[in-house]
N, C-alpha and C positions, 0 to 999 in steps of 0.2 A: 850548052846554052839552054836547051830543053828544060834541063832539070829545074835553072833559075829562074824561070819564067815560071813554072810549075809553081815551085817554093815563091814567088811573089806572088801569087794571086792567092795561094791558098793561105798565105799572113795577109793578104786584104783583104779577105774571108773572114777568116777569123777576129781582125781586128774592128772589123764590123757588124760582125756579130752583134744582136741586141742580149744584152745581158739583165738577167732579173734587177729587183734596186733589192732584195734582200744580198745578192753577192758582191752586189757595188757598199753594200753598208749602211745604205739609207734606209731609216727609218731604227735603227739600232742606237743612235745617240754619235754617231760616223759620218762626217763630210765623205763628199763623193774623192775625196785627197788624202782620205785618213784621219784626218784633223776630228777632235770632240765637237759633237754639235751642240750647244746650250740649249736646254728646254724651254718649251714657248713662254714669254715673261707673262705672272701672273699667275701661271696654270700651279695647282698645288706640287708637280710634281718640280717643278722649277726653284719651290722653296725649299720642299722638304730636300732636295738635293744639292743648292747653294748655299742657304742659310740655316746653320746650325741651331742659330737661335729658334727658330720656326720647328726645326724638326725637337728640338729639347722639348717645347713649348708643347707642340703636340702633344709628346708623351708624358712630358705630368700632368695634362688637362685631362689627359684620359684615365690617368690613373686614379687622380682626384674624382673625376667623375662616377667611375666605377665603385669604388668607396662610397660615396654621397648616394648612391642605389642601391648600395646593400644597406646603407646605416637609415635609409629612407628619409634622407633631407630632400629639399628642395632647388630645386635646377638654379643654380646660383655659383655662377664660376669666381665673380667678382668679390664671393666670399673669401677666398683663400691668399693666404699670404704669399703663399709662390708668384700666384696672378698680379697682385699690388706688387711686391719686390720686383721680378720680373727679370735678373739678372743671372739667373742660377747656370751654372756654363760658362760665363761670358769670360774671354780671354782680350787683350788687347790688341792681341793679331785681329780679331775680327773688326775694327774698328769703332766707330762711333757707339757707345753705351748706351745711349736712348733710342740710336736708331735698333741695335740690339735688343732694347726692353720693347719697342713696337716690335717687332716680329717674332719676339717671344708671347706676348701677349696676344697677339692673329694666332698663334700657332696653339698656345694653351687655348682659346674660344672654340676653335676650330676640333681640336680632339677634346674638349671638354663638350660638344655637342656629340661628337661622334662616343663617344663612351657614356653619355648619359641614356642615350638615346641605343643601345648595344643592350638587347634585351639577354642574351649569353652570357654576358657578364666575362667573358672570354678574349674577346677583342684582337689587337693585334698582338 
């Protein structure tokens, strides 16, 4: 009888234990249940991780951009045909086409500033 009473305090010990939130999972993209947590809406990493269109978009902004520094044009995203098309990627799993061409186009301004602006010319 000893021993169980032992063995139940020393699991309500342990089961009270405070445990770090790194080994609970929080803050890793981990509900405290295991479940994926979605990233804060709005924040870039929320796009470049939900919408394809946004992270495409980045990177031929940047591309474009990089290009446009070396050939020594002028900071001008809305010159490019990718940026006016805006569709480049687009499947129809993702849904709505326009709503796709807006988060392609946030997403080319967006790494079209960060690569113009990328004095390395090296980028991501």
């Amino acid at each position: 009888m000893g021993r169980y009473i032992s063995l139940l305090v020393l699991s309500l010990i342990l089961a009270t234990t405070a445990v770090p939130a790194d080994a609970q999972g929080r803050g890793r993209g981990v509900s405290r249940f295991g479940a994926p947590t979605p990233p804060v809406p709005g924040s870039a990493a929320a796009r470049v991780n939900q919408e394809p269109a946004y992270a495409r978009g980045y990177s031929d902004g940047y591309r474009h951009a990089q290009q446009d520094r070396r050939d020594r044009r002028g900071y001008d995203p809305v010159a490019h045909r990718d940026y006016r098309d805006a569709d480049q990627g687009f499947y129809r799993s993702y849904g709505s086409r326009e709503a796709y061409k807006d988060n392609y186009r946030a997403g080319f301004r967006a790494g079209y500033d960060a690569g113009y602006r990328d004095p390395s010319g090296r980028g991501r």
